[in-house]
C-alpha positions as CSV (number, residue, x, y, z in Angstrom):
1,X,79.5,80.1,118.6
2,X,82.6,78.7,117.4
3,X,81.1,75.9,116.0
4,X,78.9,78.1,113.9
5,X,81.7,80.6,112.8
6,X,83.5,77.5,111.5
7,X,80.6,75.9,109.7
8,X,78.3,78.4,108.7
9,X,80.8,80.7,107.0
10,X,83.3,79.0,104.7
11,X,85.4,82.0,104.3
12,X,86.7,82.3,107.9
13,X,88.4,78.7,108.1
14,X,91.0,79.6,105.1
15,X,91.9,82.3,106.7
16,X,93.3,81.5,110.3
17,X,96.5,80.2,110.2
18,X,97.1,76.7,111.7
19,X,99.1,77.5,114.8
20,X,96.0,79.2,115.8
21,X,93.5,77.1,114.8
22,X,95.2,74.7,117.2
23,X,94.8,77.2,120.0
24,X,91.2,77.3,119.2
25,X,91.1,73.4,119.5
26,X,92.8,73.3,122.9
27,X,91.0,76.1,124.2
28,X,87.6,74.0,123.3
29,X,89.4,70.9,125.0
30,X,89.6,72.8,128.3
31,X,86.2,73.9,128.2
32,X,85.3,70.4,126.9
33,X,87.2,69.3,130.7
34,X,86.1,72.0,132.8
35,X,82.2,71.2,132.1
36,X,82.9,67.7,132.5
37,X,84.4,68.2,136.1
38,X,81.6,70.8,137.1
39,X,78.8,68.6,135.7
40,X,80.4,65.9,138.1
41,X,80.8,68.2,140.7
42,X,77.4,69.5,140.6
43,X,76.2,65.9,140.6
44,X,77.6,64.8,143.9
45,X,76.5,68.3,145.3
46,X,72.9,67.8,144.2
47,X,72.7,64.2,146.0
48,X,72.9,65.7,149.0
49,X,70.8,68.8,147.9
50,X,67.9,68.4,146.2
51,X,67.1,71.9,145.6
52,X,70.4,72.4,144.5
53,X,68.9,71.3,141.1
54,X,66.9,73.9,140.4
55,X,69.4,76.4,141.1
56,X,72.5,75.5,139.8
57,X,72.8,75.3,135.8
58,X,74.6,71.9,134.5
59,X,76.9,73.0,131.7
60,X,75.8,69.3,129.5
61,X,75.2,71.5,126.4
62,X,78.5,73.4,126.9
63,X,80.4,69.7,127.3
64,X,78.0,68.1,123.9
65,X,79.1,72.3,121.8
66,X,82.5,71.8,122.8
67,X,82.9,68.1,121.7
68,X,81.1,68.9,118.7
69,X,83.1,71.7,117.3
70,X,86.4,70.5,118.8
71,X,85.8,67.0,116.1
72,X,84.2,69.1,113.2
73,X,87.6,71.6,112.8
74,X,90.0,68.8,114.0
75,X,88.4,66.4,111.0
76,X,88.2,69.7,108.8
77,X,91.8,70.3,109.4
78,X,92.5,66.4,108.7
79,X,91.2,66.9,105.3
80,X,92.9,69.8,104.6
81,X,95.6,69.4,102.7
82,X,97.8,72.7,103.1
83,X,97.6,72.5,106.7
84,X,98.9,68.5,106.7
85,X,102.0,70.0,104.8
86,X,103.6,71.3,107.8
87,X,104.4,68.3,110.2
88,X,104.1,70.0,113.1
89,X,100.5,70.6,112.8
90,X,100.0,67.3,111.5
91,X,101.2,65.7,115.1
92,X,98.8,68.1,116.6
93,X,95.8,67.2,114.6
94,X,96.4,63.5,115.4
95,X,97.1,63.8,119.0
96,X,93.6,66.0,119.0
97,X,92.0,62.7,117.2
98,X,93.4,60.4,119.9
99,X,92.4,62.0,122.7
């Protein structure tokens, strides 16, 4: 959803300041985390349960969204050159690209 609020509507982007575009980003990072760790999780639990499979939803397309959209605003940000002018949120952006 926040993926498609980014990209499919150009005229939200300009208008969230940086500081909280950066909350955005580290919000999808913790979902990004948490889906990883349950995914894992759920696989150890459904080696020793195989019906555990059918009733238990892996969160792999919540792990692939997040990843996605986290990359797509960190490189939009990158690019854009009014949010690069504050160094702060410069560091951020390329901490987010290291990670």
């Amino acid at each position: 959803m926040v993926n498609e609020l980014f990209n499919e509507n150009p005229k939200i982007y300009p208008t969230v300041d940086s500081s909280h575009l950066l909350k955005i980003l580290e919000i999808l990072y913790q979902n990004f985390q948490n889906s990883i760790n349950f995914n894992r999780n759920f696989r150890n639990f459904a080696k020793s349960n195989e019906s555990a499979q059918s009733i238990l939803p892996q969160l792999l397309q919540q792990e692939n969204e997040s990843a996605l959209c986290q990359l797509g605003l960190i490189f939009k940000m990158y690019r854009d050159t009014k949010v690069l002018e504050r160094d702060d949120i410069k560091m951020g952006i390329e901490l987010r690209l290291l990670r």
